[in-house]
N, C-alpha and C positions, 0 to 999 in steps of 0.2 A: 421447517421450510426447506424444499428441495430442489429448487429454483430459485431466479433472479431473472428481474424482467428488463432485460437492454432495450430501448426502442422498440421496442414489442415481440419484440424474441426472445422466449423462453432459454434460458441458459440452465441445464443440471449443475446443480453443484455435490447432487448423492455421492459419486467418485470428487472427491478432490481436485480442483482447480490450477493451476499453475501462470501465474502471473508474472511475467519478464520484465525486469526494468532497464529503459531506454533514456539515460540523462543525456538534456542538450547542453550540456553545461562545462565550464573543465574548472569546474571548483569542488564535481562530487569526492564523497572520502574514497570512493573507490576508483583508481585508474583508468581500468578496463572498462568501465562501463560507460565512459566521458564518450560523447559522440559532438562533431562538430561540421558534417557534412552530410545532405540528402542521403548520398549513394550510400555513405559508413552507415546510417539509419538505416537504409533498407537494406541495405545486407544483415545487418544486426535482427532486423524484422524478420526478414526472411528465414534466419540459423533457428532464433526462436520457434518460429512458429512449424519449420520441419523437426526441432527436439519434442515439438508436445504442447506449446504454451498457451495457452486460451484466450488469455486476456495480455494486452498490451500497454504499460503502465509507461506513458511520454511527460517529462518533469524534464523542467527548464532552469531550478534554483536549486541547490542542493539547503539542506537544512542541518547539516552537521554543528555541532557547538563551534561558534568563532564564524560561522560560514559569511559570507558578504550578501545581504539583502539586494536583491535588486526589486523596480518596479514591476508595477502589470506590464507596462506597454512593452518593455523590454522583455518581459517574460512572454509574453504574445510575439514578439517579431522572434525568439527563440524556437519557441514550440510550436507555433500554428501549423508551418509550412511543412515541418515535420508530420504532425496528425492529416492535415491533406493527403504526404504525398502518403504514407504509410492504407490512409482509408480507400485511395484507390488503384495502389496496387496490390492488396491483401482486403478485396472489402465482404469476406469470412469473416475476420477476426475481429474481437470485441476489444476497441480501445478507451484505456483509461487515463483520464488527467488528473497530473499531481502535484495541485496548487492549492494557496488558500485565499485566490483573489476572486473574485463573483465574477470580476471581468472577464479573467479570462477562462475559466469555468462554463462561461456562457459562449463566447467565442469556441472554445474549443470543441462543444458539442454543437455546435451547427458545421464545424468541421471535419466532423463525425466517431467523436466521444460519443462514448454509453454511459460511463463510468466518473463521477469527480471522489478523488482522493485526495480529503481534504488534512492534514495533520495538523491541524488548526481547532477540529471541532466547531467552526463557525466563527473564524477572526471578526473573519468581513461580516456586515453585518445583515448585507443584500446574499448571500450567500446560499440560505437554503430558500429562500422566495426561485432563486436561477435556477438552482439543480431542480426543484416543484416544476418550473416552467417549462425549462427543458423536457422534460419524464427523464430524468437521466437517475440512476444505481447513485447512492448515495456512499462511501466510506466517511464511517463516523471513528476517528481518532482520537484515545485520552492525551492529555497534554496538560503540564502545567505551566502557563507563563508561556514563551515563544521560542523561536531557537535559539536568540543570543542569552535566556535568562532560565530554560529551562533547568539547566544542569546546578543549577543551586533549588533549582526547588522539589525538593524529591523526601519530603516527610510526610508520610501518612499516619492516620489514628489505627487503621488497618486496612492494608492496602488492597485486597479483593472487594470487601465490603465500599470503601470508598470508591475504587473504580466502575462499580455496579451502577451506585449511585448516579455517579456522573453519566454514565451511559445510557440509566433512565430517565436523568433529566434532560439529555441532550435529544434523544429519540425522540420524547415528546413533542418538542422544539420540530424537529423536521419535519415529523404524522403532521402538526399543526398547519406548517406552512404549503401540506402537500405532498411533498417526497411520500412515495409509495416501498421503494424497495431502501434497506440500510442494512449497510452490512458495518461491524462490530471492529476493531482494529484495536487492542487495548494499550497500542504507544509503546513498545518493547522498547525500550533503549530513548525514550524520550521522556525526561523527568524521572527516570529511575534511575539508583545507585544498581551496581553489578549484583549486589546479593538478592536485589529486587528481583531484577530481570526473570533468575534463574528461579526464584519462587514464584513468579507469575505463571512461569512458562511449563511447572509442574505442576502448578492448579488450575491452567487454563480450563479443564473440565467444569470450573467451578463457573464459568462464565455461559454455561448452557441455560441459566438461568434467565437469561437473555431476550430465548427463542427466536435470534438472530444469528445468519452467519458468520463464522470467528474466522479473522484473517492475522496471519502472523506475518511481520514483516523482518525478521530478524539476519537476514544475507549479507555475511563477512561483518556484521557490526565488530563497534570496538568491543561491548562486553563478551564476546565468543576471544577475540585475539588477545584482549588483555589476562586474559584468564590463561590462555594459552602460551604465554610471553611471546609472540608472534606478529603480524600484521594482516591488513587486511588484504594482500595478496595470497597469503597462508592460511585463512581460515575457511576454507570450505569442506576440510574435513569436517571441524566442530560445528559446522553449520549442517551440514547434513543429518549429525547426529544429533541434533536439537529441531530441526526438521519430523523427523522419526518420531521424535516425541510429542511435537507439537499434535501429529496427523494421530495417536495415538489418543491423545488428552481431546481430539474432539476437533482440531482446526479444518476447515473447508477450504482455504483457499493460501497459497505460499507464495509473498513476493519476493522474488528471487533474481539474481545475477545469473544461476545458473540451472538453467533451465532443463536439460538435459538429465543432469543430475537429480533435480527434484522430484524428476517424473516416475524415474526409477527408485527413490525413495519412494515416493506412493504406493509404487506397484510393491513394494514390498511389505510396505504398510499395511495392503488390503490379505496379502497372505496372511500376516498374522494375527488378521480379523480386529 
């Protein structure tokens, strides 16, 4: 597949993708990337999208282990007015929502989302019925358990073979309900131990079995800084350089903090074919 169909525009993905994350929240793990003002969002929008960025990922909760749940409503008065004002001052650019409520999934592409990023897999249960209804790009996410439980549940029988699994039974699930387009997310840093991570993310190749788009989501995580004895204000060397290998092993699409950066990893990526 060398496309992705947004509201009925063809999107290439043959060149690699580059997806900016815009949290409304000041609970994300990452500092820089906490937004709590219009303006600070569309300036943030705007940096984005003159480094290169395609798609625009607006998340209202963060989902870090320990993070604080909040509800949909409050996740909606968070992010709506964000994805407004972002769709009509940039209404080029393809935005994604990064929730796992149907609510606001559904709210947010009548506010003009293409895109739901769900790292849930289908919490909610009305979930992939909204993304069908909408015609909205589906992100289908591994995961085990939720955010507050993930981080104890991270044993597999073998963990490529199992994550396959789960990704063909959950596609299924979405063809069923509708969803036309789903793109692959195999949960980097969610329910895996570190040694996972980094063996995921050298067999990512092995996920073309798929014959869906692979998106990696791995920007300043802790398994890059803890590995690095550093934090997540320092890790974007090791994130570039697991970047490089992701775009190498087959990935399509890189949700990133740093946008700018990733782009010229691509381009460096397609020199060395």
């Amino acid at each position: 597949m060398n496309f992705i169909n947004v509201k009925g525009n063809l999107v290439s993905i043959e060149t690699p993708l580059v997806m900016g994350i815009i949290n409304i929240t000041t609970d994300s793990f990452y500092v820089e990337s906490r937004h709590s003002t219009i303006d600070n969002v569309l300036l943030t929008a705007e940096k984005m999208i003159e480094d290169g960025a395609s798609i625009l990922d607006i998340g209202g909760q963060s989902t870090r282990p320990g993070s604080t749940v909040i509800g949909d409503d409050d996740e909606c008065n968070a992010i709506l007015p964000a994805i407004e004002a972002i769709a009509k001052r940039f209404p080029q650019i393809v935005i994604s929502v990064d929730t796992y409520y149907s609510k606001v999934a559904g709210l947010a592409c009548d506010a003009g989302a293409g895109i739901v990023n769900d790292i849930s897999g289908g919490f909610d249960e009305n979930m992939f019925t909204t993304v069908a209804n909408k015609k909205a790009v589906y992100i289908l996410m591994h995961i085990k358990g939720d955010p507050s439980t993930m981080h104890t549940l991270n044993s597999y029988n073998n963990i490529v073979p199992d994550i396959t699994d789960y990704m063909v039974t959950k596609t299924a699930s979405c063809r069923q309900a509708g969803i036309k387009d789903v793109i692959a997310d195999i949960g980097i840093g969610f329910s895996k131990t570190l040694e996972d991570n980094y063996y995921l993310l050298n067999h990512l190749d092995e996920f073309k079995v798929l014959h869906m788009p692979l998106l990696v989501g791995i920007s300043r995580k802790s398994f890059i800084y803890k590995l690095l004895q550093t934090d997540a204000a320092n890790a974007l060397n090791g994130t570039s350089a697991l970047h490089l290998l992701s775009l190498m092993k087959g990935a399509n699409l890189l949700r990133v903090h740093d946008v700018k950066e990733a782009v010229e990893i691509i381009k460096i990526a397609q020199a060395l074919g």
